[in-house]
TORPA-4810 file (N, C-alpha, C, O; in nm, 3 decimals):
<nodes>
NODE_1_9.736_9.211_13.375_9.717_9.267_13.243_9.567_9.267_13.211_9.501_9.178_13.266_X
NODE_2_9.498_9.359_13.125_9.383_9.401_13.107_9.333_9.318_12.961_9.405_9.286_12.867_X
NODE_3_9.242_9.303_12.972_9.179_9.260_12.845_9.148_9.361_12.711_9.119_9.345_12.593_X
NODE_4_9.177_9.490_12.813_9.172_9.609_12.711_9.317_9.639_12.642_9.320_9.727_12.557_X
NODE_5_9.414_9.583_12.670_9.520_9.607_12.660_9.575_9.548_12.501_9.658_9.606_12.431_X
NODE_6_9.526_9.461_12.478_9.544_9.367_12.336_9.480_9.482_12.235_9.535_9.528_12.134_X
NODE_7_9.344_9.518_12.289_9.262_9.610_12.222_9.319_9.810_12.190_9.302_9.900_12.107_X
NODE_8_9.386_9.785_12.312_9.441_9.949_12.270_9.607_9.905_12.131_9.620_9.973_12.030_X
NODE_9_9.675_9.822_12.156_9.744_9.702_12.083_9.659_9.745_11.888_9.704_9.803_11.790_X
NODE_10_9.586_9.708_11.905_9.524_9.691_11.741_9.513_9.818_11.728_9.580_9.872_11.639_X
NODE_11_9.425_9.899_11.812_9.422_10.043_11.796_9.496_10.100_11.771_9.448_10.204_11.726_X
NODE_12_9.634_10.104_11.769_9.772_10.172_11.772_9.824_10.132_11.613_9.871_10.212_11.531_X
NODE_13_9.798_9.961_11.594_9.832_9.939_11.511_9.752_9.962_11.360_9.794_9.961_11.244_X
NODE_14_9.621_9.983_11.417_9.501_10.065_11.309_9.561_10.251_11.265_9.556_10.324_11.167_X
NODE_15_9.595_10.254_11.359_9.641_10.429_11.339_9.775_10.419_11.297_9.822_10.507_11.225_X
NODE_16_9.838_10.331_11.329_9.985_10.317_11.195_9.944_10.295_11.060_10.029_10.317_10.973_X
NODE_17_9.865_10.268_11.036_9.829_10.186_10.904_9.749_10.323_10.832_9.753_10.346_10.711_X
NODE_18_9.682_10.400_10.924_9.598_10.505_10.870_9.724_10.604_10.830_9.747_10.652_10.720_X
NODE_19_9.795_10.619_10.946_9.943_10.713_10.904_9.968_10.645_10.711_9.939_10.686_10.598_X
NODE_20_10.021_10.555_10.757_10.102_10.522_10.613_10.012_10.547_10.525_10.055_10.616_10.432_X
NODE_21_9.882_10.513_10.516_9.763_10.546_10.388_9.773_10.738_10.364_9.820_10.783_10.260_X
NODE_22_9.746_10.784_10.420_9.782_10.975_10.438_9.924_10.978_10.424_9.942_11.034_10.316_X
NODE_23_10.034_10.949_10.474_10.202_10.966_10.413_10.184_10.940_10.281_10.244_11.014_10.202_X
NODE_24_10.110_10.846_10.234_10.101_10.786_10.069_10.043_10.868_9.965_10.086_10.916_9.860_X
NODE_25_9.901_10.870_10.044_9.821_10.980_9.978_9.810_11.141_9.980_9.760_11.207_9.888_X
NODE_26_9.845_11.176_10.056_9.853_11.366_10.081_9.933_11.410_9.968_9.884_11.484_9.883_X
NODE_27_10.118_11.347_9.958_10.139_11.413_9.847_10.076_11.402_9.687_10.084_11.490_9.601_X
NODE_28_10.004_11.254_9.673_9.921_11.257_9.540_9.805_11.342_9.554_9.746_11.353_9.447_X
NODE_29_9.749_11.410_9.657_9.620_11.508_9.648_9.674_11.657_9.621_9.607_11.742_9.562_X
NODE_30_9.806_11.678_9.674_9.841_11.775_9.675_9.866_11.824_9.516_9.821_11.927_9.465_X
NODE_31_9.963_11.705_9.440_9.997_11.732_9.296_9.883_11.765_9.244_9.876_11.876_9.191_X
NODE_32_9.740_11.657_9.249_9.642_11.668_9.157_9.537_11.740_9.223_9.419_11.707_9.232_X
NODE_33_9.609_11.870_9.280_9.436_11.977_9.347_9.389_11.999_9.303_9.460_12.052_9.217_X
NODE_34_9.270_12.013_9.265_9.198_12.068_9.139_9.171_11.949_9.068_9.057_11.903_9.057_X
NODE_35_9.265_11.903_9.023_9.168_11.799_8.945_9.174_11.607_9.012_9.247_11.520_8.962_X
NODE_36_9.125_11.596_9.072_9.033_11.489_9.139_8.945_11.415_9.124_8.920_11.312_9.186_X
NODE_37_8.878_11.474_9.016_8.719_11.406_9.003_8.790_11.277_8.946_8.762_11.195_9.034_X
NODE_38_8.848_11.224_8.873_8.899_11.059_8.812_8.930_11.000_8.988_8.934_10.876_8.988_X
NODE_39_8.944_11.037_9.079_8.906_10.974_9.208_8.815_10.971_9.305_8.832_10.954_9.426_X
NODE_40_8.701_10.992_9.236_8.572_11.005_9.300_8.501_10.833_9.374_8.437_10.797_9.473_X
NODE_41_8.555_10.780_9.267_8.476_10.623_9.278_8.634_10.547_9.312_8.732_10.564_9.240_X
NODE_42_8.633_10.467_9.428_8.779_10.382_9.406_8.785_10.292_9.345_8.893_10.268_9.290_X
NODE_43_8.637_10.175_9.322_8.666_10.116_9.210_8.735_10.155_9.053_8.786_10.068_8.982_X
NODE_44_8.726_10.298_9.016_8.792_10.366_8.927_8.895_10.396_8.899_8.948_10.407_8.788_X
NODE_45_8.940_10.415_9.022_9.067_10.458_9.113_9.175_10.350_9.114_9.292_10.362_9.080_X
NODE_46_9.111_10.238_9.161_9.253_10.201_9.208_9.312_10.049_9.068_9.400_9.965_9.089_X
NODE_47_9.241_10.060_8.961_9.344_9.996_8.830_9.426_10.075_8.794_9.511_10.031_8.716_X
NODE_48_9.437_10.247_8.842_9.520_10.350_8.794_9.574_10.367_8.925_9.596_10.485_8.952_X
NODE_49_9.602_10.286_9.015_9.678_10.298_9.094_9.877_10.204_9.115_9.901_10.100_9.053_X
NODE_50_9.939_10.242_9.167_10.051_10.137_9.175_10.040_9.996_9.245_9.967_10.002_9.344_X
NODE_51_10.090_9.881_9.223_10.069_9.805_9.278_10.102_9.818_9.452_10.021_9.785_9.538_X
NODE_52_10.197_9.857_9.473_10.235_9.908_9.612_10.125_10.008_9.711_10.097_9.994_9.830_X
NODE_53_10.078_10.112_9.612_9.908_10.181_9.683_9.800_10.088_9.686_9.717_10.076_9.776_X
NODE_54_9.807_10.035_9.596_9.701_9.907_9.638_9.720_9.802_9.773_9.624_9.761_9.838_X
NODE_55_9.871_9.767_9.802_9.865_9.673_9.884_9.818_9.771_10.005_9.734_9.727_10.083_X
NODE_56_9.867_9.895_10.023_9.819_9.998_10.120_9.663_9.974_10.173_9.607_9.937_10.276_X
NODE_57_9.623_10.024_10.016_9.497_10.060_10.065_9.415_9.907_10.078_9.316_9.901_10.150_X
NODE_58_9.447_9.826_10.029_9.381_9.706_10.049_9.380_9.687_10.222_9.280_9.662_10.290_X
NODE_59_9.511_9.706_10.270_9.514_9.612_10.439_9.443_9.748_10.478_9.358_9.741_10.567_X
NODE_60_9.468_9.867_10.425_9.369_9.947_10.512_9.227_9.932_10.598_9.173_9.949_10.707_X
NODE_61_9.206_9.881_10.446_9.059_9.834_10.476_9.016_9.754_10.508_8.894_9.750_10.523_X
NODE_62_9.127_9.614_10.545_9.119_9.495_10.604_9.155_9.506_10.741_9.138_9.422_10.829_X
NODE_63_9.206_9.618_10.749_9.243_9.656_10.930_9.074_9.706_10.956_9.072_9.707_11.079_X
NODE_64_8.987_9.731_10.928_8.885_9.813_10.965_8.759_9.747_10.947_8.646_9.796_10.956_X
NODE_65_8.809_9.573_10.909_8.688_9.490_10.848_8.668_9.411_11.007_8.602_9.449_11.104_X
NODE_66_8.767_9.268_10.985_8.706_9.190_11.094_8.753_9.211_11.188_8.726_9.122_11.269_X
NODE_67_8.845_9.323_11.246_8.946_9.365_11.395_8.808_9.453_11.493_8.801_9.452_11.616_X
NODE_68_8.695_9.533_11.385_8.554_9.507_11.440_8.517_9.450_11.582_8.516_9.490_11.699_X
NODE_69_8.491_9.355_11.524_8.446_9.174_11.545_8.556_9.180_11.717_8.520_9.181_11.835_X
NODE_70_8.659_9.182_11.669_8.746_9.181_11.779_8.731_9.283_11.917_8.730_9.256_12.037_X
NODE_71_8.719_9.419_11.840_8.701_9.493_11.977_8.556_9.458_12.044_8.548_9.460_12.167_X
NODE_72_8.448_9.428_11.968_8.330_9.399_12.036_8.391_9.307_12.110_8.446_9.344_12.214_X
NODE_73_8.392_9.224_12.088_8.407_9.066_12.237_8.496_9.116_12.273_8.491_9.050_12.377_X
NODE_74_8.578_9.174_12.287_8.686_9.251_12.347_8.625_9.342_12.496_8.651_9.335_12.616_X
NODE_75_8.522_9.439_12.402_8.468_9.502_12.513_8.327_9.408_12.579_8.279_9.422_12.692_X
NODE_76_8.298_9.348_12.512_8.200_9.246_12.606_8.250_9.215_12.708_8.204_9.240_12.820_X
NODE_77_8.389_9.135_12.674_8.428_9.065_12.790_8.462_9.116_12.906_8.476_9.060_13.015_X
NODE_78_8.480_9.270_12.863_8.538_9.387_12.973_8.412_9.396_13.083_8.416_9.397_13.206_X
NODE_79_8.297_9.403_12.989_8.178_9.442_13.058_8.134_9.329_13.154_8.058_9.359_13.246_X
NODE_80_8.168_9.228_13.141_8.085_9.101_13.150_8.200_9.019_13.290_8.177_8.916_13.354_X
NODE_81_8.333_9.123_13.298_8.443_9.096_13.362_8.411_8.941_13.342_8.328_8.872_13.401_X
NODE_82_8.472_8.919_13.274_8.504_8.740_13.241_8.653_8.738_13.184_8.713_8.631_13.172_X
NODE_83_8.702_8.842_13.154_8.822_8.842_13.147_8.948_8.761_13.211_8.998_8.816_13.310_X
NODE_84_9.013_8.620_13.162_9.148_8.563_13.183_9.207_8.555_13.173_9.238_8.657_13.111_X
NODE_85_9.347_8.457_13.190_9.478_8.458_13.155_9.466_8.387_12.976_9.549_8.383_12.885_X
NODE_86_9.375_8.356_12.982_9.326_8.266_12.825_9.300_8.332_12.746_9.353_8.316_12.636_X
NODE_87_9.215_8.426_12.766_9.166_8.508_12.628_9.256_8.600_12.641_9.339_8.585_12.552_X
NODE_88_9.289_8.717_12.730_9.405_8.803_12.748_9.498_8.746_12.600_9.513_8.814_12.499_X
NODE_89_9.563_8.584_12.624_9.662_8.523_12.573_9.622_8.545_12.410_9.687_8.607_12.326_X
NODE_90_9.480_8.466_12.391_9.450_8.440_12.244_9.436_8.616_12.210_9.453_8.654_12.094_X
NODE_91_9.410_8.694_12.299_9.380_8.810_12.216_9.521_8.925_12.194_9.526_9.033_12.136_X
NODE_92_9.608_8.859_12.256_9.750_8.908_12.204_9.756_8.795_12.097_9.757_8.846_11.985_X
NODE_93_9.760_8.686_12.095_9.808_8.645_11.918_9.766_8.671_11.862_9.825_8.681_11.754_X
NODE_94_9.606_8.715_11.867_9.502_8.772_11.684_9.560_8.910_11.707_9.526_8.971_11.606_X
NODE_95_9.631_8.997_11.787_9.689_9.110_11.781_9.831_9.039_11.669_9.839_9.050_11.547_X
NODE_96_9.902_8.989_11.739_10.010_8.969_11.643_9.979_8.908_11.506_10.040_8.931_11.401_X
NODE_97_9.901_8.848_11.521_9.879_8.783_11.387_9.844_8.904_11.287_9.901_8.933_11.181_X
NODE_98_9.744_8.961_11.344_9.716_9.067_11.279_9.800_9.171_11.198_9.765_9.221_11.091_X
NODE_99_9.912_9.195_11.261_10.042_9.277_11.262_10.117_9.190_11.143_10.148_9.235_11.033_X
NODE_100_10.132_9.092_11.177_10.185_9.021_11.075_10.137_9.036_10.898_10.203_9.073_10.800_X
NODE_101_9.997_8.991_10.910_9.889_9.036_10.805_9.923_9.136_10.755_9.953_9.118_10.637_X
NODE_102_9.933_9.228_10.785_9.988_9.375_10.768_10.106_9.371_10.726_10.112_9.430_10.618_X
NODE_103_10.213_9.326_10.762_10.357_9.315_10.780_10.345_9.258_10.640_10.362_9.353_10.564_X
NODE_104_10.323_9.143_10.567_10.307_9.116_10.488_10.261_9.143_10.377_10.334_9.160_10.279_X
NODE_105_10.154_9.150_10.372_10.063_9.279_10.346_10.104_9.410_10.212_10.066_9.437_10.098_X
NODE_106_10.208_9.462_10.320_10.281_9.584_10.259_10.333_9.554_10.250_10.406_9.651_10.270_X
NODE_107_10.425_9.450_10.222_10.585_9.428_10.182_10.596_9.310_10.050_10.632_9.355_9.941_X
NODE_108_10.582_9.241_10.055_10.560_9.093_9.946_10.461_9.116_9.890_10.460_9.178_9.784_X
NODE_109_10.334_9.063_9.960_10.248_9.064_9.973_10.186_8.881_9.904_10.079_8.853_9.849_X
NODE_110_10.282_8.811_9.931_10.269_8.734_9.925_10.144_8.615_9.969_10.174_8.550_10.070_X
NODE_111_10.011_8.582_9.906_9.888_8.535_9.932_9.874_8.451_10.003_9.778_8.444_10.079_X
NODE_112_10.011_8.326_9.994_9.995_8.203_10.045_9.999_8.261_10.219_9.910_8.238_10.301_X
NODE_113_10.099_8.322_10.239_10.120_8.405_10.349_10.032_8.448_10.470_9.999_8.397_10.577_X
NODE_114_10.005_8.580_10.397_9.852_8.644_10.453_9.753_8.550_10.451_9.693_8.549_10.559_X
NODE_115_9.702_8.454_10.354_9.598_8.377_10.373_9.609_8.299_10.526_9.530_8.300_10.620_X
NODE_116_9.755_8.224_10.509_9.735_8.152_10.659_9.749_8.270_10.791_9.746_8.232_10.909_X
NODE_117_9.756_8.337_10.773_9.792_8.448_10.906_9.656_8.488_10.913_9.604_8.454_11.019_X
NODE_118_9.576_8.555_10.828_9.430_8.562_10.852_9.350_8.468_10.892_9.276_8.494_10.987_X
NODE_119_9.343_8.303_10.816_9.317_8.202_10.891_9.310_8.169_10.969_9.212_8.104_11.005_X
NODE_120_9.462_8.210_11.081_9.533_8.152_11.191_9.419_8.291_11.263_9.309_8.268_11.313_X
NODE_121_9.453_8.367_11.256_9.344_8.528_11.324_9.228_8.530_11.341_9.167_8.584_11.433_X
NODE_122_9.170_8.441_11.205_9.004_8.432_11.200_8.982_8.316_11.335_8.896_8.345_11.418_X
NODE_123_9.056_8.193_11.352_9.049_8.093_11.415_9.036_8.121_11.545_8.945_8.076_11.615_X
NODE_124_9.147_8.213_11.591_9.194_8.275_11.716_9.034_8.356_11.767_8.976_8.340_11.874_X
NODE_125_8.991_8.441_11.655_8.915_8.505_11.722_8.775_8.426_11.710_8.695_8.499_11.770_X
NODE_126_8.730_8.352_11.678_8.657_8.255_11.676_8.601_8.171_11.832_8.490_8.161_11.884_X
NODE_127_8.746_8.119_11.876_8.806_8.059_11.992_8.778_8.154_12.088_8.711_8.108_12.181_X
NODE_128_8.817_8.311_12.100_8.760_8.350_12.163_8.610_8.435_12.203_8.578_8.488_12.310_X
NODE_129_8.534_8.424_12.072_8.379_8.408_12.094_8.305_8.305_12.137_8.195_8.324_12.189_X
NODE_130_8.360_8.179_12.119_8.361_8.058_12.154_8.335_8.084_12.314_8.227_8.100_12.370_X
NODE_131_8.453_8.083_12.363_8.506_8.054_12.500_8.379_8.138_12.555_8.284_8.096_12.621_X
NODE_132_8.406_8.285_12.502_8.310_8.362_12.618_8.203_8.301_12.577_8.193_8.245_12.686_X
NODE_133_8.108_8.257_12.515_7.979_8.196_12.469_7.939_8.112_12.583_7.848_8.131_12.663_X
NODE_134_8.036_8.003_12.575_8.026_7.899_12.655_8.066_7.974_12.826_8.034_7.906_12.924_X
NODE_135_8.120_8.082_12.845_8.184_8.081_12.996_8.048_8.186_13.025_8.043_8.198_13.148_X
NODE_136_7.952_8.254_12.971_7.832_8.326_12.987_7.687_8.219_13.043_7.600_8.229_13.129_X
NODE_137_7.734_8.102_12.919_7.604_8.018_12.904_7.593_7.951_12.997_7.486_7.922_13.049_X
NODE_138_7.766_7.893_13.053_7.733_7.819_13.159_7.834_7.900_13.313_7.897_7.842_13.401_X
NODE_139_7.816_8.020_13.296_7.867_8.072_13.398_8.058_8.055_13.440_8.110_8.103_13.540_X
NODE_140_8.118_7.987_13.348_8.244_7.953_13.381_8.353_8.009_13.363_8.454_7.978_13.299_X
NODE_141_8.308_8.142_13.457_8.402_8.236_13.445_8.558_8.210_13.545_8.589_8.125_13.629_X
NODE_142_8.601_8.280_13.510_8.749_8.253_13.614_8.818_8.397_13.701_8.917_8.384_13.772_X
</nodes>
């Protein structure tokens, strides 16, 4: 298994998330053609939004914040072939975790929740900047 493989994984799951934001939004652009301008600014936008478009557009943009972060050391590690059975591993759970985040996310949206699943994600991917840091610095690749 590839180290790119976790990474095409988020990618898939970034373009589900973009789907549902456009399924959500196309038919509200469509009703209000023409008149738009009250959605120019989203801070403006989204207190006149539903609570349910908000949880949308919130993970939207949380899919596109620190998953970043992820594909870089992702593709470092590709480059740097340091790629193992270890990070492979941790970088399928900050994939699932991630999913989860999401999963949650849009549905409850319950804080206590998402907080530890992002936690648990931030940690994961941490661990694996970590690892490669140390397997570069001191050569301990596998």
């Amino acid at each position: 298994m590839s180290i790119l493989d976790p990474m095409l994984a988020m990618m898939a799951w970034s373009g589900l998330i973009v789907a549902i934001l456009l399924m959500t939004r196309i038919p509200l652009v469509i009703k209000q053609w023409g008149n738009l301008q009250f959605a120019k600014h989203s801070d403006e936008l989204r207190p006149k939004m539903s609570e349910k478009f908000r949880y949308i557009t919130d993970n939207y943009n949380h899919i596109f914040e620190q998953p970043t972060l992820f594909y870089a050391v992702l593709i470092y590690i590709q480059l740097a072939d340091t790629a193992n059975q270890t990070n492979i591993s941790f970088a399928w759970a900050y994939v699932s975790l991630r999913v989860v985040h999401s999963s949650i996310q849009l549905t409850s949206n319950n804080v206590s929740w998402r907080a530890a699943s992002f936690a648990t994600s931030s940690l994961i991917l941490m661990v694996i900047i970590s690892m490669e840091v140390l397997a570069t610095s001191f050569s301990l690749t596998s």
